[in-house]
Structure formats: structure tokens, C-alpha cells
C-alpha positions as CSV (number, residue, x, y, z in Angstrom):
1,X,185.7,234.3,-156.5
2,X,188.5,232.7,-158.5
3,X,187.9,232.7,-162.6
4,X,188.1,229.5,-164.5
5,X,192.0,229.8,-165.6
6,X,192.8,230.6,-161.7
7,X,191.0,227.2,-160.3
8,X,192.7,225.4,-164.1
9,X,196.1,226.5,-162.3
10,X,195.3,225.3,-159.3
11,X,194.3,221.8,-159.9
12,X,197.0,221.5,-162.4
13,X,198.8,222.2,-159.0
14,X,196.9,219.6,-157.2
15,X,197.7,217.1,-160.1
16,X,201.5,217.8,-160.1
17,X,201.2,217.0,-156.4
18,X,199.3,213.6,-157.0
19,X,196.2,214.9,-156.1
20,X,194.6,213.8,-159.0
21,X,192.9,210.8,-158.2
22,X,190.9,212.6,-155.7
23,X,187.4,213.5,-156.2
24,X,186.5,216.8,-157.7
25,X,183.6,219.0,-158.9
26,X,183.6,222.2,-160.9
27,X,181.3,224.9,-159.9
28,X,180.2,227.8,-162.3
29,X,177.7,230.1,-160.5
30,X,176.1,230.9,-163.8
31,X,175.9,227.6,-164.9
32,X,174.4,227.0,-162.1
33,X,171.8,229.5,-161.2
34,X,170.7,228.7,-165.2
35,X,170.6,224.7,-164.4
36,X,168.1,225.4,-161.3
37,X,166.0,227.8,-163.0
38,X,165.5,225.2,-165.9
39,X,165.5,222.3,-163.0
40,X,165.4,219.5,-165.6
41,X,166.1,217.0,-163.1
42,X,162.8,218.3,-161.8
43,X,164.5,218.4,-158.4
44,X,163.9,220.4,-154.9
45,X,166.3,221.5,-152.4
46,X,165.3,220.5,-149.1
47,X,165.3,223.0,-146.2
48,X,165.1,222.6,-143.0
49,X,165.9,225.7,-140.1
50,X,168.5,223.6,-137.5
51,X,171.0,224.6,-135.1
52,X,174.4,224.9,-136.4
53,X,175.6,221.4,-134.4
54,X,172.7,220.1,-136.4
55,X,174.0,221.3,-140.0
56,X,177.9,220.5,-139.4
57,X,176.1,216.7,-138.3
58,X,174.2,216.7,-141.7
59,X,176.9,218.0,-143.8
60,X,179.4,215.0,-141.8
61,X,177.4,212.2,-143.5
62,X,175.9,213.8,-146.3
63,X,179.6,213.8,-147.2
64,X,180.3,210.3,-146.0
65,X,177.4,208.5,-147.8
66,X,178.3,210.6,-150.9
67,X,182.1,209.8,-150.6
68,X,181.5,206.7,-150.1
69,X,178.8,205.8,-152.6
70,X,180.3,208.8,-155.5
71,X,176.2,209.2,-156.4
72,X,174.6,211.9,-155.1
73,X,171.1,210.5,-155.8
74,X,171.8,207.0,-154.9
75,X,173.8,208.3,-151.6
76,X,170.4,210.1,-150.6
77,X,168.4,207.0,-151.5
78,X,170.4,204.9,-149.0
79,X,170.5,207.5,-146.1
80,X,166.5,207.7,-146.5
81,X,166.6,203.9,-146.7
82,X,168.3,203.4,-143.5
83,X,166.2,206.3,-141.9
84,X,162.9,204.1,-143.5
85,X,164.4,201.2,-141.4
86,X,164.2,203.0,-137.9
87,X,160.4,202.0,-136.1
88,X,158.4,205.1,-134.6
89,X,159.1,203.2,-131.3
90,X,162.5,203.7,-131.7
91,X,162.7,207.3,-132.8
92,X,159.7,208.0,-129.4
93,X,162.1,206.4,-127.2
94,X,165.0,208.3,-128.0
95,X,163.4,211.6,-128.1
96,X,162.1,211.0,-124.8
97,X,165.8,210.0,-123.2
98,X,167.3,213.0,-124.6
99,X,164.5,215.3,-122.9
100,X,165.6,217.3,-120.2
101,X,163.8,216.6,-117.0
């Protein structure tokens, strides 16, 4: 794992190559593992066992409502809120085309 002054050279890289503007986050695994033992926020991590097609689906607009929206929290609201939006009807009937026969 790169230290702190490796990834500071890097995105002084990424800023000399007008890269600068794009979106960033810095990720200290002590920092880190401190912040979810406190868990402040008083958030949970969500986990669900899926297949990998599932997971590389999730991540894809995770990252899209997130990119989009530059809020975690309100990104997650909206994808729920949309989700909310779908009738049971809906979600019985599409379960039941996509089952083999």
C-alpha cells in the first residue's frame, strides 16, 4: 500500500496533468478502521451475498448516482427513492419473466 507522500506525488502528477478538477477521496486505513469503530454517523454497512454480475451491477450505479449527485447519503436516498417507486406487481412480474421454464 502506497504511504501518504507516495499517493501526495502522485496526485501532484494528476494535477500537473489537469486532472485536478476530478473527483477524489483520500483513504487512510487507520483512520478508517478508528472512524467505524467510533461509528459516529451511527451508520451500518449493508451486506448482501450476490453473484459477482450482481456486485459489478451494484458498484455501476452506486458510482453513477454518487457521481452524479457528489453525496453519498443523498445519492443512496434517491436510489432507495426510485426503488420505493417500483409496485410489488411490478417487481412479481418481472421475477416471474426472468424464471426459467
Amino acid at each position: 500500500m502506497p504511504t501518504v507522500d507516495e499517493c501526495a506525488t502522485h496526485i501532484r502528477w494528476l494535477q500537473d496533468h489537469g486532472r485536478g478538477h476530478e473527483s477524489c477521496v483520500v483513504y487512510l486505513p487507520k483512520v478508517e478502521a478508528q472512524r467505524r469503530r467510533e461509528n459516529k454517523e451511527k451508520t451500518h454497512w449493508i451486506k448482501a451475498k450476490v453473484s459477482l454480475e450482481a456486485k459489478k451491477e451494484w458498484e455501476t450505479q452506486r458510482d453513477r448516482y454518487i457521481g452524479l449527485v457528489k453525496n453519498k447519503e443523498v445519492a443512496y436516498s434517491i436510489m432507495f427513492e426510485i426503488l420505493s417507486l417500483i409496485s410489488d406487481e411490478a417487481i412479481t412480474a418481472r421475477a416471474e419473466e426472468s424464471q426459467p421454464y
